[in-house]
C-alpha distance (Angstrom), angle and dihedral (degrees) to the residues before:
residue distance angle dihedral
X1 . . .
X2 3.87 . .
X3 3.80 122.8 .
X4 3.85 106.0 -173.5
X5 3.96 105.0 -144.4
X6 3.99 92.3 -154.2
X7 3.70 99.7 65.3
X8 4.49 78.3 90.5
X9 3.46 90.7 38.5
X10 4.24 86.5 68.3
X11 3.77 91.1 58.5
X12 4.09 91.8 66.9
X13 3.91 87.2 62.5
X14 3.63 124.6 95.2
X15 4.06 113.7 -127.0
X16 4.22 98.0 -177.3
X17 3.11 123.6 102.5
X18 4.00 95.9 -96.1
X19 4.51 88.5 65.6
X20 4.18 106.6 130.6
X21 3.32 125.5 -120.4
X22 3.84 88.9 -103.2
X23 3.75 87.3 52.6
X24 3.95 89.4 55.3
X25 3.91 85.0 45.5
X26 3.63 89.6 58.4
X27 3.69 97.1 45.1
X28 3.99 95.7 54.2
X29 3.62 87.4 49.0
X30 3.67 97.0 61.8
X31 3.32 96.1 40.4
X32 4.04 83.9 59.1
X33 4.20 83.4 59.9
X34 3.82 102.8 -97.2
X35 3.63 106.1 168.6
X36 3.52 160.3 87.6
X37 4.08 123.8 -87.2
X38 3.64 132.2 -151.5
X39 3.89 111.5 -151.3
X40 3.59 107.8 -158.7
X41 4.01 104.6 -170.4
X42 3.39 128.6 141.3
X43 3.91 133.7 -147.3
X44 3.58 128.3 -78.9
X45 4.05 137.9 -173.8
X46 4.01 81.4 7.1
X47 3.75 91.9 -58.9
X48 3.60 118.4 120.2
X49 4.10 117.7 -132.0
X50 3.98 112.0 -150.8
X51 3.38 83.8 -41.9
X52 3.92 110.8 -147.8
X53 3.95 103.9 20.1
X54 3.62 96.0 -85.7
X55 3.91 122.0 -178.3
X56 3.65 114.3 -82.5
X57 4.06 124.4 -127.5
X58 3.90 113.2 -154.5
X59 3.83 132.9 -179.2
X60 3.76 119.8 -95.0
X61 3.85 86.0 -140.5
X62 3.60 93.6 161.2
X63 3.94 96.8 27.4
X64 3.80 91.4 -112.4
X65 3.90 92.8 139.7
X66 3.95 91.8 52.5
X67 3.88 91.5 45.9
X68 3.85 77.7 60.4
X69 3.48 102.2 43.1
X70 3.83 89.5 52.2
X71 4.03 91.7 49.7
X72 3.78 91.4 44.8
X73 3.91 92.4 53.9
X74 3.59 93.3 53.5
X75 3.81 86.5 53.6
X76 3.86 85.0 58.7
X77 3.21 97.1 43.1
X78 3.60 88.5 56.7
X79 4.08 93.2 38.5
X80 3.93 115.4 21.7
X81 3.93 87.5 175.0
X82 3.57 87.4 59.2
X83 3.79 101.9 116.4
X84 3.91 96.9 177.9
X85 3.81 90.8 51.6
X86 4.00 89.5 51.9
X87 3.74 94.6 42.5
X88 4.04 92.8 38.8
X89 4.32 86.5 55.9
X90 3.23 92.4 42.4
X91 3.89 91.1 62.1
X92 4.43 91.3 50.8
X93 3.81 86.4 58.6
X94 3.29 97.8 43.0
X95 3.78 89.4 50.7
X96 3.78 85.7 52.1
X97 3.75 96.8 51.4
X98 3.74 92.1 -104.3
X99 4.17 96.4 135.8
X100 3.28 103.0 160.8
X101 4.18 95.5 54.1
X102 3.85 80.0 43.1
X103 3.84 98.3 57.7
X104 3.99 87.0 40.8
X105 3.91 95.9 59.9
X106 4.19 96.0 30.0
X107 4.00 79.1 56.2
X108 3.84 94.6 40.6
X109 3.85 83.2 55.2
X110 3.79 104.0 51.8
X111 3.90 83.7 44.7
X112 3.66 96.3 62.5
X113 3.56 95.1 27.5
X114 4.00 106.6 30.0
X115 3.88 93.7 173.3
X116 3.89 91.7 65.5
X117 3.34 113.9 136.7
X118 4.08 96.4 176.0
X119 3.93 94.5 49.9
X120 3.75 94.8 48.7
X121 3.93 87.9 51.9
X122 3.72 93.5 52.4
X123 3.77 92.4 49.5
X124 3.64 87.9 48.8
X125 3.73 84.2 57.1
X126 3.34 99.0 42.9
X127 4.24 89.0 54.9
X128 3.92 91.3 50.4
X129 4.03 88.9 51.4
X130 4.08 79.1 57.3
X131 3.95 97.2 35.6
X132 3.65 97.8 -114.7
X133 4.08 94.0 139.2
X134 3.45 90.4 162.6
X135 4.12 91.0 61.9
X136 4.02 87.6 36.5
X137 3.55 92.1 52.4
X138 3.91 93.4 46.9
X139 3.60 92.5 47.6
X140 3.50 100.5 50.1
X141 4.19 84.8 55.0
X142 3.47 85.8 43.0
X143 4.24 85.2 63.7
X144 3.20 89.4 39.5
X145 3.36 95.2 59.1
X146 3.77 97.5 42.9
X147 3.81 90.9 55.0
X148 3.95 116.5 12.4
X149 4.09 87.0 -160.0
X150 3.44 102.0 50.4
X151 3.88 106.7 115.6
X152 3.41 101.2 -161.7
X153 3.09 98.4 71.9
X154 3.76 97.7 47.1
X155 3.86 84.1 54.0
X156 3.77 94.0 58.3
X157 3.39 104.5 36.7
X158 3.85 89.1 53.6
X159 3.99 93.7 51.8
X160 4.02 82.4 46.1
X161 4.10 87.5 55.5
X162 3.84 89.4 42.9
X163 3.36 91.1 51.6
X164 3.85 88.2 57.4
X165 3.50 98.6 43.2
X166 3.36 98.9 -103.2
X167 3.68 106.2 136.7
X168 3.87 109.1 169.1
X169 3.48 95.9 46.8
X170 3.76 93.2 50.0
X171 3.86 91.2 44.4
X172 3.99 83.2 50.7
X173 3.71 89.2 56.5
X174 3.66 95.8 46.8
X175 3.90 106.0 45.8
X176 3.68 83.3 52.9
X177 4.06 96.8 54.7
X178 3.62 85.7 41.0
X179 4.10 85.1 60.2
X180 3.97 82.3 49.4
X181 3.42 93.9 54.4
X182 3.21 126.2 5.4
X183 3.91 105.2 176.1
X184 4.14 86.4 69.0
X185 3.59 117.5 128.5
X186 3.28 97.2 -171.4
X187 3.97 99.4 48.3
X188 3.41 95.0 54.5
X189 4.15 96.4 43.3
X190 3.81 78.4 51.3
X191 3.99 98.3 54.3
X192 4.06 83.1 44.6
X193 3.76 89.8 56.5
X194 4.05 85.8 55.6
X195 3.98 91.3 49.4
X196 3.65 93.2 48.1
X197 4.17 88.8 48.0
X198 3.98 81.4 50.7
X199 3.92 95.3 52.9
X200 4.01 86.9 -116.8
X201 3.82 84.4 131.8
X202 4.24 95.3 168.3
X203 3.48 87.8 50.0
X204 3.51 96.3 50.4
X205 3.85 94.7 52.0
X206 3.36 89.4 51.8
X207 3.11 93.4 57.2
X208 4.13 95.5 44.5
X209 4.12 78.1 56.8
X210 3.36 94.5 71.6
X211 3.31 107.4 36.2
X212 4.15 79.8 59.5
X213 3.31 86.2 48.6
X214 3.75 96.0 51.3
X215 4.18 87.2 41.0
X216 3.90 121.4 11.4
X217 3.67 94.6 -176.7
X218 3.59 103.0 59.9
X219 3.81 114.5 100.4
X220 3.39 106.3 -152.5
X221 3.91 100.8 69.7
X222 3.28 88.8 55.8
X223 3.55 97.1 53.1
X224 3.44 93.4 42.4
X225 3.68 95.4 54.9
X226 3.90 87.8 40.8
X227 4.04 81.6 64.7
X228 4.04 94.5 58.7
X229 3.63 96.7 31.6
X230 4.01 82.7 60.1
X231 3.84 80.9 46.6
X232 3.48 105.2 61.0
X233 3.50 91.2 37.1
X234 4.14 113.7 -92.1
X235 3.52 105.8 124.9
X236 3.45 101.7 162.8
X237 3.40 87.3 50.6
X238 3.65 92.0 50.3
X239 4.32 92.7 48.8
X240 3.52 79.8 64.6
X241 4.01 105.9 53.3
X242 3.90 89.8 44.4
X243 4.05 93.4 50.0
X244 3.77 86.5 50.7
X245 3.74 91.6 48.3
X246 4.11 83.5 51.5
X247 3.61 91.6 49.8
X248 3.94 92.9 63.6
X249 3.73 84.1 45.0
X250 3.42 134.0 -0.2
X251 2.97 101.9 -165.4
X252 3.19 102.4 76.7
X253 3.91 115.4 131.2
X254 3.57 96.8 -168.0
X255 3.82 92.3 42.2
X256 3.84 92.0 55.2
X257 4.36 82.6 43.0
X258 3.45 81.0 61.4
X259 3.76 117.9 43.7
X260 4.00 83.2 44.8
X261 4.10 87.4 58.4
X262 4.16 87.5 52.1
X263 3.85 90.1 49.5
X264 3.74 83.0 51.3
X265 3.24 98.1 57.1
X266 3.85 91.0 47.1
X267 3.77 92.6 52.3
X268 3.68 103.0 -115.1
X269 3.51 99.6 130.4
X270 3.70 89.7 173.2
X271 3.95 93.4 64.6
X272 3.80 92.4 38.3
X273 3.98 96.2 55.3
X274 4.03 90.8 50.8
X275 3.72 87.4 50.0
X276 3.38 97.6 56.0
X277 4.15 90.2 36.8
X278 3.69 79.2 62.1
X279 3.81 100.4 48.3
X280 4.34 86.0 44.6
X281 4.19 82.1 47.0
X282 4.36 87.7 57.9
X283 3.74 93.4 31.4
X284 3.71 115.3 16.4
X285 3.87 98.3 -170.4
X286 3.81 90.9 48.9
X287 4.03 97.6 147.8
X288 4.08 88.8 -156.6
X289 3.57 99.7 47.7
X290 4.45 85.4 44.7
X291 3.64 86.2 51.6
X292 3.88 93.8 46.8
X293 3.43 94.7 49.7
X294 3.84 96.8 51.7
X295 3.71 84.5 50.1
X296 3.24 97.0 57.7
X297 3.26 121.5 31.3
């Protein structure tokens, strides 16, 4: 499931009629999609899923993010105390892959600015991409530190703990940017992902129900909760959650992985080889969907 970390980077703009030119710069460029992402999905069928919300890379296909770079440096040419500009850059490359510009302007920003929260967070990111935990998991407290109620930064170091296994203090971290804000899809979905690791399976669809509740066309909630309604025993119920998680995209490997499981368990082997044909179709060295067809065929 993807969080996008600049949504709070658009309330540090100015909208009135006295915004700069940079400001306008910065605007258009988020609206083009620079940022960072958080993908909070769990495992499934033993196979783990971007496991810990790290920061996604995507293609520049259409060379969006280097149309933004190129707008963004003449915003810093124009304002090297700019702090937004520097962090806001630093997000295209590191959406592109480009780390080591990344780092640079993230670090740039918490120089001129060392009380912000949003640069910190995207360097945090941009360490997990690389697997420096350690400098994640200091950034993210970093944030944390620089504004105790930005949620972000809860969010990612929680998916950083869950990654590591450390349940409680993720689950700390996320009932407490659920009290920040509590219309977040993607908060709760997350602290459902750490009930589910705990075997708290009602707890974790309840929490799965509100993140659909918050966002019905997200897949990964309903997957998720597809995975501990097959748990505690409601497969039909669970058929259901992972062919609405293939109807917003199918395909979904793990999705198909997992709808094959449930027919499993219901004995239609029929239903649960094409499943996992499909998931081998999407993903041919799938382990789950190899083991599911050897079991039952």
């Amino acid at each position: 499931m993807t969080v996008v970390v600049p949504a709070a980077l658009t309330r540090l703009f100015s909208t009135g009629p006295t915004a700069s030119a940079g400001s306008r710069t910065l605007r258009l460029a988020l609206s083009a999609g620079v940022a960072l992402s958080l993908a909070a999905c769990g495992s499934l069928g033993g196979r783990t899923m971007q496991e810990g919300g790290v920061a996604e890379v995507q293609a520049d296909l259409q060379g969006v993010q280097a149309t933004n770079i190129a707008a963004l440096t003449e915003v810093i040419q124009r304002s090297p105390q700019d702090a937004v500009a520097y962090n806001v850059r630093g997000a295209a490359y590191a959406r592109i892959g480009q780390y080591r510009e990344a780092m640079a302007d993230f670090s740039r920003a918490v120089v001129i600015n060392p009380g912000f929260a949003e640069a910190y967070t995207n360097r945090a990111l941009a360490h997990r991409q690389q697997g420096r935990n350690d400098l994640a998991l200091q950034d993210f407290t970093a944030a944390i530190q620089a504004n105790p109620n930005y949620d972000p930064a809860y969010l990612g170091r929680a998916n950083l703990y869950r990654a590591q296994n450390n349940f409680d203090l993720a689950l700390a971290d996320l009932d407490y940017a659920v009290r920040l804000r509590p219309e977040s899809a993607q908060i709760v979905h997350a602290r459902g992902l750490i009930h589910q690791r705990q075997g708290n399976h009602q707890k974790a669809i309840n929490d799965f129900d509100a993140a659909i509740d918050r966002n019905p066309f997200v897949a990964a909630p309903y997957q998720a909760r597809g995975q501990s309604l097959i748990v505690t025993g409601k497969i039909d119920l669970a058929i259901e959650d992972y062919n609405a998680a293939l109807n917003v995209d199918n395909r979904n490997a793990d999705a198909w992985v997992g709808l094959g499981i449930a027919y499993e368990r219901k004995g239609e082997r029929a239903k649960a080889v094409e499943s996992f044909q499909r998931a081998l179709a999407v993903e041919p060295d799938n382990a789950a969907a190899k083991a599911g067809v050897a079991r039952v065929r």
